[in-house]
C-alpha positions, 0 to 999 in steps of 0.5 A: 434707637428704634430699628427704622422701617419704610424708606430708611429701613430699606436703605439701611438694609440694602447697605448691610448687602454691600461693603461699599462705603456709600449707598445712593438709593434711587427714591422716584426723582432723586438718589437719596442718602440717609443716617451717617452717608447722608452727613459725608456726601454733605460734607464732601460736596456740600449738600444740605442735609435734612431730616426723615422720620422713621418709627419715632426717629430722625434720620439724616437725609440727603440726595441729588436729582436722578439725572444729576447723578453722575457728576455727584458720584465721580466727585465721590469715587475719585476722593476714594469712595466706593459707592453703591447703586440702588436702582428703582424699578416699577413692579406689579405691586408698586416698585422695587429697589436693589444694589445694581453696581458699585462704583469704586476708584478704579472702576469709574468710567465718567472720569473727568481726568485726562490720565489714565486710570488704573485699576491694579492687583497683585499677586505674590508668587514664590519669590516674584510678584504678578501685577495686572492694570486694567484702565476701564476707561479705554479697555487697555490691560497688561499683565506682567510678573516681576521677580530678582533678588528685589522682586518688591523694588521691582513691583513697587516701580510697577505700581509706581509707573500705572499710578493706579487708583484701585489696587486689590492685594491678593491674600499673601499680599495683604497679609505683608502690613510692611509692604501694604504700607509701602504701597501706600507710601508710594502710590494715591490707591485705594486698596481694596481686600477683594474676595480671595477666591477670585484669585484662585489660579483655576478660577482666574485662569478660566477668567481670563480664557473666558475674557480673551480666548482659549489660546491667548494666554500661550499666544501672549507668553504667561501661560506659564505664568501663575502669578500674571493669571492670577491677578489679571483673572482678579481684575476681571472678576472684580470689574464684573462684580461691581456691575459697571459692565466695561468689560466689553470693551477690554479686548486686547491682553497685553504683556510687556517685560524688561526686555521690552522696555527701559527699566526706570525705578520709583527713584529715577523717574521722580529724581528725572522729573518726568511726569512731575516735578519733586514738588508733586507739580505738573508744570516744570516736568519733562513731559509738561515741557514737551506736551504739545498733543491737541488730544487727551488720548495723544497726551496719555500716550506721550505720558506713557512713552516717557514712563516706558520707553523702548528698547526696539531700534526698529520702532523707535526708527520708525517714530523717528521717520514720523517725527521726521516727516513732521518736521519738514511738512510744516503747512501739512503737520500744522493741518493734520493738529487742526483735523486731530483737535476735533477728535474726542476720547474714542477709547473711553467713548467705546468704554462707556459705549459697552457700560451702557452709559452712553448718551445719544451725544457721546455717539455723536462725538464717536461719529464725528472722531471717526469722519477725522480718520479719512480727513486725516488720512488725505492730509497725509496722503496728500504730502510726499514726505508724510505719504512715504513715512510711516504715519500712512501706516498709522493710518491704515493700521485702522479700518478705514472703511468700516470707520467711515460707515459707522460714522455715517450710520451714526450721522444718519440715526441721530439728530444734531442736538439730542436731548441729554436724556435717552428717554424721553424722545426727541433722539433720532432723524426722521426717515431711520425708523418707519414704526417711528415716524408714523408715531411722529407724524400722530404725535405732531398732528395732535399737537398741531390741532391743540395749538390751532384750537384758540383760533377755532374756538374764538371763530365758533364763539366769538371770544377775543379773550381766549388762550389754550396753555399746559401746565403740570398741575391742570395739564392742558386747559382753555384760559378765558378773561373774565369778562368773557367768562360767562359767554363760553359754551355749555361744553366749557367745563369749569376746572379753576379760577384765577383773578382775572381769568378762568380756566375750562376744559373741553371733552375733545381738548382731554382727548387730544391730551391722552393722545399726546401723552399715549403718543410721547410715552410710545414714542419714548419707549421706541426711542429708547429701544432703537437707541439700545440697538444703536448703543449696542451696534457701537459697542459691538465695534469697540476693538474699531474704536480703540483702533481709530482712537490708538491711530490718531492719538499715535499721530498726536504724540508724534505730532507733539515731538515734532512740534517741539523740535521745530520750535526748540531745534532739536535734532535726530539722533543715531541709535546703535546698539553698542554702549556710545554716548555720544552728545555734542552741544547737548541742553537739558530740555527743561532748563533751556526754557526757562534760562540761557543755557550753555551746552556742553559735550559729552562723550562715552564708549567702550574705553570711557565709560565712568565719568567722574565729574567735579566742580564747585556747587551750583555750577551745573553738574546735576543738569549736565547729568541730568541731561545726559540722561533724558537725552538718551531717554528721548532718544529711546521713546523716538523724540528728537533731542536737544543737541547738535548732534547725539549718538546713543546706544539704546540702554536697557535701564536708566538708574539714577541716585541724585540728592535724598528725599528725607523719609525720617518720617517712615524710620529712615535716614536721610543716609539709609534712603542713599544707600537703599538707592545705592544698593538698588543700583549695584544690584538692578544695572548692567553693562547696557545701562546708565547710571546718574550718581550725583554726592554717594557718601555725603551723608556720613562721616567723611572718611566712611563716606569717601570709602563708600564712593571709593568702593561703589567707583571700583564695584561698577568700574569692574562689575557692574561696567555700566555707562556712569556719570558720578559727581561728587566732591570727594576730591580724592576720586579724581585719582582713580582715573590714574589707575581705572582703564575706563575711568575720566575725569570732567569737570564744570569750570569756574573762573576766579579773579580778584575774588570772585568767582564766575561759575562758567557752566562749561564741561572740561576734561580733568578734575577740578582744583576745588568746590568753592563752597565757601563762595556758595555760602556769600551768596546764599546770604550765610554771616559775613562773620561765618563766611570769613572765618570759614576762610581762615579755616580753609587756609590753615587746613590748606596749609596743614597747620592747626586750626582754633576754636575761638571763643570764650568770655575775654574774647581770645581763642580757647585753649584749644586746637584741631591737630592734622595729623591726629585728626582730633581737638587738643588744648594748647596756647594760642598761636603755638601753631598746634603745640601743646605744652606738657599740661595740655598735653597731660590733660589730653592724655587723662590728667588732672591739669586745671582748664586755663587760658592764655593769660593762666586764669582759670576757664570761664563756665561757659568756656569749660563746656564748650571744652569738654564737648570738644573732647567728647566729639570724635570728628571721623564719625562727624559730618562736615556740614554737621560738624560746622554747624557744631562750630557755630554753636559753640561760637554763638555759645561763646558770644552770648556769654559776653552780654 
């Protein structure tokens, strides 16, 4: 193809200077694509596409208007393009175009998501891990470093708690292809290869100062901190570089550790459920169900609680005070909701303040939050139990004065309904600018004598006929009818003519138009500059923005938790600092919406602190286990709790192993992902912790997994000595509780009568007698067939007599049979009850002896296979399920070869 010249030719250049994905190139009215970025934006948002000649060439084109940009471009950026910007700009000689930003996912600030948006980067150093998160949305950043003998578990449940949308490796980050993948595997980001010299310990450092201050990194902590600089001076200088100009309203640097916070994994806040469901859904998660907030702000903080809760008795005290409060002002919480739904995004309204991307409205929206903060403040102060309670801390926390007269200057520049565009006038009152006015005043005059000409020229000249109008095409002009046409003065000057009518113009008429048109234009460059003033005055006030907006979405989120404990009784619970888990007529927060729930009781302490809980399946051990742990979760982001009454040590990390995902996908086992969970758990908890296993060793061979759960108990009883609640159906554990001081038995309890079994969903002390698995099975709707012969098999194996395999073309029992005591198939007559005769015997052995059944004759084909596969199967390395499944092959083998 011949190289491309004029508009194409510049396009293609200007995409050679970036690495973007995409480039928009501002082509007067619209921002053009062109060549192979003009078929994705077609295909991504369904725009037509043409075609522009260049030098002999067609070249795909696509575009969208000017102001119609951004919509167009967020839908890009947040399918994980990175897109370029080109800007016109009028010069001397015409016009010329350059790159002025790059919009990437985790630097886009017209976001149309409520969540947060992060931008990331990591960093390794030695043997741990810097992490930054920037959201430019809202100017919030947080550094932290991550370390132990699981540095990359650890930064994993980083990344995994910011769910960012932009991760930047650094250099010996991505050049590890294994934990690149698993960045992927566990997060939507982008990852992006940002310029290595950006995370240059100097450089970032000298960043960061440059950012937040001389003496912020000692004043936070990490000056010490090489890998926490070095990836919070990368995210500053990647958001610089891509033009976006947020950085003005990242203020504040924040650093947060584990001793900060509730230490909760990848693994256990997907298990518990907290901000979606195992599914991916919103609906049905903790935090779906406890989402009362009026506020998108109120609402991403009450996420982050969830996903961070803390470990300081103090502040949670004090959000349980505010909660509290809440909760016995009910006219007073219902007002203080209504005065906070009027409240937009003050912290992405700072953001896109200091970007320069706010309109004459989004200042308005700040003006209108702001007026919220003393309204809110009255309501509070105006009740005994809201006034005495920490939220009147909450909002005096923020200038209330200096919010107040931002507000009014706002009120007092803009008009109520400005135009979506900051140029073409029309933005402010009259009164905020004398240069301004007076513009106004010439500007209306002007258009007050065009729009009275028709009246004077039909007076003068006695036409009835006669109409003054403006169009594009011949601007304004004097439309006269045709049968008056020939009667208009000389000075009518011809200009068209229609069908009907005619149109003139007269030398006064083309003045006044110049005049107007000089007029809007002065007035719209005005406007303009008075509006960047005004937008930088906002901007300027970032840090009071963020402070108002933090306050009501503080007062949002513990409104939501007050809300949701009126309407569900939920009670306060006692916070202390030993190791009690004390619940009494506890429920799952999630479960109890949706189906009558039983509560139950639950009771731990320094004497008691390995719970080993059984019972049949579907009967509720998961949710008794689960609840336990979101209990004392809530309890530690300052919520009530769903119980009558709860008593809970503050954990410093909750743990949890429930069910596999099956990850064969990425090489590993159903069995190897338990044990990886295992493994992270007997290495990350501690005595302050809680710990939720539900089925260890259910992957594996019996006795192996028996031996796992056996050894895990006794390594977390005698070392590890955290809170533990572990279900299983490993029967034989119940006996460590004879022999392990901390050790008890629960179980859920089942009533049996006459063959049916009622699964009563209540929690007792002791162990249970059994599963009833095969009860599990009926209902699921197994084969009447299979479930009976499972219960032959359960009684005989109760019985400790051998079991027959069944089948063969005759339809009597193969001559062979599973033996107790050696644990393994062998042939033998029927009904013998397990005692081979000497042939049998000497084939089990490794003799010669034909195959036969009962009668003597020899084995069918299909028999003798099915035999032989019997002897090849060693049943201690063969899990039950996997080995009834094997059984009912066989059995279906057998049958077939009847027909």
């Amino acid at each position: 193809m011949t190289e491309a010249t004029g508009i194409v030719g510049e396009f293609l250049a200007l995409k050679e200077e970036t690495d973007a994905d995409l480039l928009a190139m501002q082509c007067g009215d619209f921002y053009e694509f062109f060549d192979e970025d003009a078929e994705t934006v077609a295909d991504e948002l369904d725009l037509k596409v043409s075609q522009k000649s260049s030098h002999g060439s067609s070249y795909p084109m696509a575009g969208v208007p000017v102001d119609d940009l951004t919509p167009y471009l967020t839908a890009l950026v947040e399918r994980g393009y990175r897109v370029a910007v080109a800007d016109q700009h009028e010069t001397e000689d015409g016009h010329e175009r350059a790159i002025t930003r790059v919009v990437t996912p985790g630097t886009l600030i017209e976001t149309t998501d409520d969540d947060a948006q992060y931008l990331a980067a990591v960093v390794r150093e030695g043997d741990g891990y810097g992490v930054a998160a920037a959201d430019v949305t809202t100017g919030q950043f947080f550094v932290t470093s991550v370390g132990g003998e699981d540095s990359e578990g650890a930064l994993l449940t980083e990344l995994y708690k910011f769910d960012p949308a932009e991760v930047l490796p650094g250099p010996d980050v991505r050049a590890d292809e294994a934990l690149l993948d698993r960045i992927r595997e566990r997060t939507t980001a982008t990852l992006t290869l940002h310029a290595a010299e950006s995370f240059a310990p100097g450089r970032a450092r000298h960043r960061v100062r440059e950012q937040f201050g001389d003496d912020t990194t000692e004043s936070v902590g990490i000056d010490d901190d090489e890998a926490a600089i070095r990836a919070a001076g990368a995210v500053l200088a990647y958001v610089e570089e891509t033009g976006q100009g947020a950085l003005a309203s990242v203020t504040r640097l924040q650093t947060y550790s584990g001793s900060d916070h509730v230490e909760l994994d990848a693994t256990t806040q997907r298990n518990l459920e907290l901000t979606e469901t195992m599914q991916g859904d919103r609906s049905g998660s903790l935090f779906a169900t406890i989402d009362h907030t009026v506020t998108s702000a109120g609402g991403r903080l009450l996420s982050q609680w969830l996903v961070r809760p803390r470990r300081s008795r103090r502040e949670l005290k004090r959000r349980q005070s505010a909660v509290a409060a809440l909760t016995e002002a009910a006219m007073a919480r219902e007002e203080l909701r209504e005065v906070l739904s009027g409240a937009y995004d003050l912290e992405r309204l700072a953001s896109r303040a200091a970007s320069g991307s706010a309109d004459a409205g989004d200042l308005l929206r700040v003006a209108e939050t702001l007026a919220l903060l003393p309204r809110a403040a009255e309501v509070i102060d105006g009740r005994d139990q809201l006034a005495e309670s920490p939220l009147s801390e909450i909002v005096a926390g923020a200038d209330r004065e200096s919010a107040a007269d931002l507000a009014a200057e706002l009120d007092e520049a803009l008009t109520d309904d400005p135009p979506g565009t900051v140029t073409q006038g029309g933005l402010f009152r009259r009164g905020y600018d004398d240069e301004l006015d007076e513009i106004i005043e010439q500007h209306e005059a002007a258009r007050e004598w065009i729009e009275t000409l028709d009246q004077r020229e039909k007076g003068r000249h006695g036409i009835t006929h006669l109409q003054v109008d403006r169009n594009k095409t011949d601007g304004y002009y004097i439309q006269v009818g045709k049968s008056e046409a020939d009667d208009v003065p000389d000075e009518y000057e011809p200009i068209k003519t229609l069908k009907n009518s005619e149109r003139f113009t007269i030398p006064e008429l083309e003045e006044k138009e110049r005049e107007i048109l000089r007029l809007e234009e002065q007035r719209g460059d005005l406007e303009y500059d008075l509006f960047q003033t005004l937008r930088e005055r906002v901007a300027d006030r970032a840090t009071l923005l963020q402070d108002v907006g933090r306050a009501l979405a503080e007062l949002d989120a513990l409104g939501s938790l007050a809300t949701h404990a009126v309407r569900n009784d939920w009670t306060r619970p006692e916070l202390v600092e030993g190791r009690d888990l004390d619940i009494r007529q506890g429920r799952h927060p999630v479960v109890e919406q949706t189906t009558s729930f039983v509560p139950n009781d639950l009771a731990m302490d320094d004497d008691r602190r390995f719970l080993i809980v059984t019972g049949p399946n579907m009967s509720g051990k998961s949710t008794y286990m689960r609840q336990a742990a979101l209990i004392t979760l809530l309890a530690q982001i300052g919520s009530f709790v769903p119980a009558e009454s709860a008593r809970v040590g503050l954990v410093d990390g909750i743990f949890t192993r429930v069910g596999a995902l099956d990850e064969l996908a990425q090489g590993r086992s159903t069995f190897m992902v338990e044990m990886q969970e295992l493994s992270n758990i007997l290495h990350s908890a501690t005595d302050d912790s809680l710990v939720i296993l539900d089925e260890v060793g259910r992957g594996t061979a019996t006795y192996d997994g028996i031996s796992i759960a056996w050894a895990a108990t006794e390594y977390i009883h005698n070392q590890v000595r955290a809170k533990t609640l572990f279900a299983t159906h490993y029967h034989e554990l119940t006996g460590l509780a004879d022999h392990l001081e901390r050790v008890a038995n629960v179980h859920v309890a089942a009533d049996e009568s006459d063959g049916d079994v009622t699964f009563l969903r209540t929690v007792r002390e002791g162990p249970t007698d059994r599963s009833y698995g095969i009860h599990v099975a009926d209902l699921a709707g197994v084969p009447d067939p299979v479930v009976d012969r499972s219960r032959d098999v359960l009684e005989r194996l109760r019985e400790e007599k051998a079991i027959e395999a069944k089948g063969g073309g005759s339809g009597e029992p193969v001559q062979a049979v599973f033996d107790l005591s050696s644990g393994s198939f062998q042939h033998g007559a029927a009904g013998d009850e397990g005692q081979a005769t000497a042939d049998e015997r000497a084939t089990a052995d490794g003799g010669d002896a034909a195959e036969v059944g009962a009668d003597g004759a020899t084995l069918d084909p299909a028999a003798e296979a099915v035999l032989d596969q019997l002897q090849d199967l060693d049943v201690n390395e063969t899990p039950p399920v996997e080995l009834m499944a094997t059984v009912q092959e066989w059995q279906a083998e057998l049958d077939g070869d009847d027909d």
